[in-house]
C-alpha positions as CSV (number, residue, x, y, z in Angstrom):
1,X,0.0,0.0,0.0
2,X,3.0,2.6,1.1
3,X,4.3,1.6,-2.4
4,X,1.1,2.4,-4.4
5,X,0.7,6.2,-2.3
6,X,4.1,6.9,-3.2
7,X,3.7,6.0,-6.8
8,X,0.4,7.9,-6.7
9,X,2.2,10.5,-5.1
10,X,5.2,10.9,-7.4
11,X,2.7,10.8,-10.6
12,X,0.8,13.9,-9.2
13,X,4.0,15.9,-7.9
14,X,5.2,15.1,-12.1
15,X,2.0,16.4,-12.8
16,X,2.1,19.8,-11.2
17,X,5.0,20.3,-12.1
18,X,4.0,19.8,-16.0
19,X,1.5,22.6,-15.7
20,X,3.9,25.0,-14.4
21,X,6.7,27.7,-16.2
22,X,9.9,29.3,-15.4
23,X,8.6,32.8,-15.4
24,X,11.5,34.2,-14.0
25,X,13.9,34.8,-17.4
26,X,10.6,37.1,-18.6
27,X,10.4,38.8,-16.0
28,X,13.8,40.2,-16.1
29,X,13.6,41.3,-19.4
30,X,10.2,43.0,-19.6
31,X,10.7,46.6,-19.3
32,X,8.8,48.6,-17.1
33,X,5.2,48.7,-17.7
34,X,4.6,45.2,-18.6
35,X,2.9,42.8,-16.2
36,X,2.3,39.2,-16.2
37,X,-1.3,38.7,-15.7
38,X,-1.8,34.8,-16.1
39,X,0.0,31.8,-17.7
40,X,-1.3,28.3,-18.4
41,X,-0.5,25.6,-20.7
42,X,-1.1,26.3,-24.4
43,X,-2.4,23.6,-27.0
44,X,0.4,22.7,-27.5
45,X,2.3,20.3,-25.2
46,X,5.2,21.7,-23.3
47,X,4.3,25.5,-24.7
48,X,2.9,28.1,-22.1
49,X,0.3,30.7,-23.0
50,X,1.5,33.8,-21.1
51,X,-0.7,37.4,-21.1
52,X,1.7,40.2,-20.4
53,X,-0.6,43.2,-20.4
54,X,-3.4,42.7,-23.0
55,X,-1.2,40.3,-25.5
56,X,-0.2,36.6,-25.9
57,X,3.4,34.9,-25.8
58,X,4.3,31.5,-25.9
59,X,7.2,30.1,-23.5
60,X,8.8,27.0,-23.1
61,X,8.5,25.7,-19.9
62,X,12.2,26.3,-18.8
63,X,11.2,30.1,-19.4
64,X,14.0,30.3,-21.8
65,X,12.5,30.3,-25.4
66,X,9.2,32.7,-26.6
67,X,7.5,33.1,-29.5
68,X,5.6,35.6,-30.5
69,X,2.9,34.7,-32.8
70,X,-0.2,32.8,-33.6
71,X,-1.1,29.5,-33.3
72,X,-3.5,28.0,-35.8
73,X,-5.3,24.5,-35.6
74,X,-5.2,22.9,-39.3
75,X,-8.2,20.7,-38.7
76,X,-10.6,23.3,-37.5
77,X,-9.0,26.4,-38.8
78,X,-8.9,27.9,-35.5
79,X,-6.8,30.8,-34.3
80,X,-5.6,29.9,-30.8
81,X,-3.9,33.1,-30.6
82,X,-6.7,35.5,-31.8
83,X,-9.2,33.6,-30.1
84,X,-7.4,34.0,-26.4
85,X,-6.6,37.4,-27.7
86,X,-10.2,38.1,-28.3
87,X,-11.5,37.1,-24.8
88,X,-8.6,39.6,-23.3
89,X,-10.6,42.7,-25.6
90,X,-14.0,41.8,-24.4
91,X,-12.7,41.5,-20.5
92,X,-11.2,45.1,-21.1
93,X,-14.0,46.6,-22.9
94,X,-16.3,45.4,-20.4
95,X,-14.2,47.3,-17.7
96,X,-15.3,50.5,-19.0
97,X,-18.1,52.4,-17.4
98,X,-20.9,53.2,-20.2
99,X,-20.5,57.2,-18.6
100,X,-16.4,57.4,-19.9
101,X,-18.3,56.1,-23.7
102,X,-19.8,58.2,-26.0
103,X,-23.5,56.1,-26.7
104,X,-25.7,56.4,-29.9
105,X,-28.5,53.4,-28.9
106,X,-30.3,52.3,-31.2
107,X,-34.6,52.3,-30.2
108,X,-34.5,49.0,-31.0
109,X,-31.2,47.5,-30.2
110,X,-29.9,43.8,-32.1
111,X,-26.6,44.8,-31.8
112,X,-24.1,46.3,-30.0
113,X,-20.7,47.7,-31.4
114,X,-17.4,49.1,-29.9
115,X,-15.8,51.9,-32.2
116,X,-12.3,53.3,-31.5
117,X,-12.6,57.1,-33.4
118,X,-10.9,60.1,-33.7
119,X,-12.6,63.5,-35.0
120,X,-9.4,64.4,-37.5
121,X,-9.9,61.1,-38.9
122,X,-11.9,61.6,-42.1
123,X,-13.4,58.0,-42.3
124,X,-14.3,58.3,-38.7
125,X,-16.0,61.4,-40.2
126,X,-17.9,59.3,-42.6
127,X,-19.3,56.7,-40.4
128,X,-20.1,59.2,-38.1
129,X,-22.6,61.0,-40.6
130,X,-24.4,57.7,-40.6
131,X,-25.4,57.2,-36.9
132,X,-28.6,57.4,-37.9
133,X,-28.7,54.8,-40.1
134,X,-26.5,52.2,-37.7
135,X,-29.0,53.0,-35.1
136,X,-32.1,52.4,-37.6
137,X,-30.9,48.9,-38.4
138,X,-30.7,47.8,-34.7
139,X,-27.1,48.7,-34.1
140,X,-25.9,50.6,-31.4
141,X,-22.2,52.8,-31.4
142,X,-20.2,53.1,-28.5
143,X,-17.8,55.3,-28.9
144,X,-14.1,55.0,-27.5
145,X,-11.8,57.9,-27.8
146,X,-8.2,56.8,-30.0
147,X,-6.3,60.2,-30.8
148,X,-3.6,58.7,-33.5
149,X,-1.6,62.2,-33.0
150,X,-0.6,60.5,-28.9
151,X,-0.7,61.9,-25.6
152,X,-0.2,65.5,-25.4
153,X,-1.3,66.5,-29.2
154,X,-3.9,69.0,-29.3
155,X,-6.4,66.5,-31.0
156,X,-6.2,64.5,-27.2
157,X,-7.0,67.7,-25.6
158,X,-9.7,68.7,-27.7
159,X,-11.6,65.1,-27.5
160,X,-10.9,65.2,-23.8
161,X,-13.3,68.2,-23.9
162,X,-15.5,66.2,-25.7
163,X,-15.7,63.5,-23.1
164,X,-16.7,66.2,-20.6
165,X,-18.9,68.1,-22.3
166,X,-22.5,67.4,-20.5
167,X,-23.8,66.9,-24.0
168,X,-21.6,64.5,-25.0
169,X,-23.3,62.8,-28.1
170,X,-24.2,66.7,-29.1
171,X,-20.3,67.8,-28.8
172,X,-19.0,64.6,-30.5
173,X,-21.3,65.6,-33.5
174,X,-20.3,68.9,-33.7
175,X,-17.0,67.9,-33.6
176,X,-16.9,65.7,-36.4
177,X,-18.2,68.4,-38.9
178,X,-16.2,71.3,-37.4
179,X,-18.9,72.9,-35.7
180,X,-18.2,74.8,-32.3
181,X,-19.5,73.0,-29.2
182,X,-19.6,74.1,-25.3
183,X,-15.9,74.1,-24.5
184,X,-15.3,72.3,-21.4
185,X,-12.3,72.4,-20.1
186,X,-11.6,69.3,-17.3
187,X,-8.5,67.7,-16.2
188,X,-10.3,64.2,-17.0
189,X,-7.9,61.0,-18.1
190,X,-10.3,58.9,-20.1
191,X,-9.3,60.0,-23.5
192,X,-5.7,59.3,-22.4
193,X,-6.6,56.2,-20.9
194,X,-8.9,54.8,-23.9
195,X,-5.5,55.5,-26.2
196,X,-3.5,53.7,-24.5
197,X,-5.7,50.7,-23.9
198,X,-6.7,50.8,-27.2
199,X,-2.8,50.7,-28.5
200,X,-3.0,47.5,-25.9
201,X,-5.0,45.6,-27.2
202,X,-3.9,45.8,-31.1
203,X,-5.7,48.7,-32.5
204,X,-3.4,51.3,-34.5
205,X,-6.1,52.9,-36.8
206,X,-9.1,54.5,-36.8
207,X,-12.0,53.8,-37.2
208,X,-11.6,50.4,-35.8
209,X,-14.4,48.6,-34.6
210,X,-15.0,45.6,-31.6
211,X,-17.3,43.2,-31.7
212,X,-19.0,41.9,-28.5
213,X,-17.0,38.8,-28.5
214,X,-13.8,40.7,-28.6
215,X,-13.2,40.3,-32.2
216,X,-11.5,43.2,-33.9
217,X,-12.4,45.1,-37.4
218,X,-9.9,47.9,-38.6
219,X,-11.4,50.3,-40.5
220,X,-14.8,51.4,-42.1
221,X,-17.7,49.9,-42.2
222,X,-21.2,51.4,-43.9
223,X,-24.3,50.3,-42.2
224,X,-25.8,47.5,-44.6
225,X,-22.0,45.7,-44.4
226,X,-21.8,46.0,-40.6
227,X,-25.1,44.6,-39.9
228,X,-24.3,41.7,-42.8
229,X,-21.8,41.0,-40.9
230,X,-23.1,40.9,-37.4
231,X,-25.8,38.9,-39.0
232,X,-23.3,36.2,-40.0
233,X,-21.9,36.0,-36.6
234,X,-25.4,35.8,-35.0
């Protein structure tokens, strides 16, 4: 019997230690402002799935090999990569609080979209012009702010106005055709904060738009080929 629990004993202790990685070779060479928020074993046998910040590395388990780049099952054309990276978008999205978005609902809602915009973006322009139409075909906008100039270009400033306006829907609007709104000047970080989360988690243009399921779609979309599309993933 003392033979058996010590065989069951050793098989479990080679067990744990299978599902575990050298993390510490990573860690030294991250540079500052990147965490490691979760590792686990990957599809593939003896590669970890590691989430530094909002992305996806793989590492060997003696924490001394990584790759950087996607995994695809042949079979089932599955992206392993995009598909964990995905579930890290919809996890930060829903973090937000629906007062730091800028909302067009639709009356009667089907869908709900996330769109990363900027008002000296001319395409961002464009879809803007048809919120009406979005919101007529069940589709609701919500609005995140992504400034391409960066932090501390006068675009940030001026959509961080926006986000305080107390018409916020009204100032956006304006915005986008170069009308004057109520200037309100705050000292609120959301539009700093949306940039650089948006930069996180892989978007670098604008308009770019999230689906509910984390999925990402750079760049513009008129209404009837958005809601085809959310149709398709219904």
């Amino acid at each position: 019997m003392k033979k058996i629990i010590a065989i069951v004993l050793f098989i479990f202790s080679v067990s744990a230690m299978a599902d575990q990685v050298n993390l510490d070779y990573l860690k030294a060479n991250l540079n500052n402002n990147a965490e490691i928020k979760a590792s686990k074993p990957s599809v593939i046998p003896g590669l970890y799935e590691v989430q530094i910040n909002n992305d996806i590395v793989y590492l060997s388990a003696d924490g001394k090999k990584v790759i950087h780049g996607d995994i695809y099952d042949l079979s089932s054309k599955n992206n392993y990569t995009q598909m964990a990276k995905n579930h890290l978008r919809q996890a930060a999205l829903a973090a937000i609080q629906d007062k730091d978005k800028i909302i067009y609902k639709a009356k009667d809602e089907k869908y709900k979209v996330t769109v990363f915009t900027d008002i000296s973006c001319p395409y961002c322009t464009k879809l803007h012009k048809q919120i009406a139409a979005f919101n007529d075909a069940g589709i609701t906008i919500e609005y995140l702010a992504f400034p391409r100039a960066g932090i501390g270009s006068d675009t940030l400033k001026t959509m961080q106005n926006i986000w305080c306006a107390d018409n916020k829907t009204e100032a956006l609007t304006k915005a986008k055709i170069n009308q004057q709104f109520p200037d309100k000047v705050c000292q609120g970080k959301q539009v700093t904060q949306q940039f650089l989360l948006g930069r996180d988690i892989g978007v670098n243009a604008t308009p770019t738009i999230i689906f509910s399921d984390g999925d990402i779609q750079p760049g513009y979309l008129n209404p009837s080929d958005l809601l085809n599309i959310l149709q398709q993933r219904s």
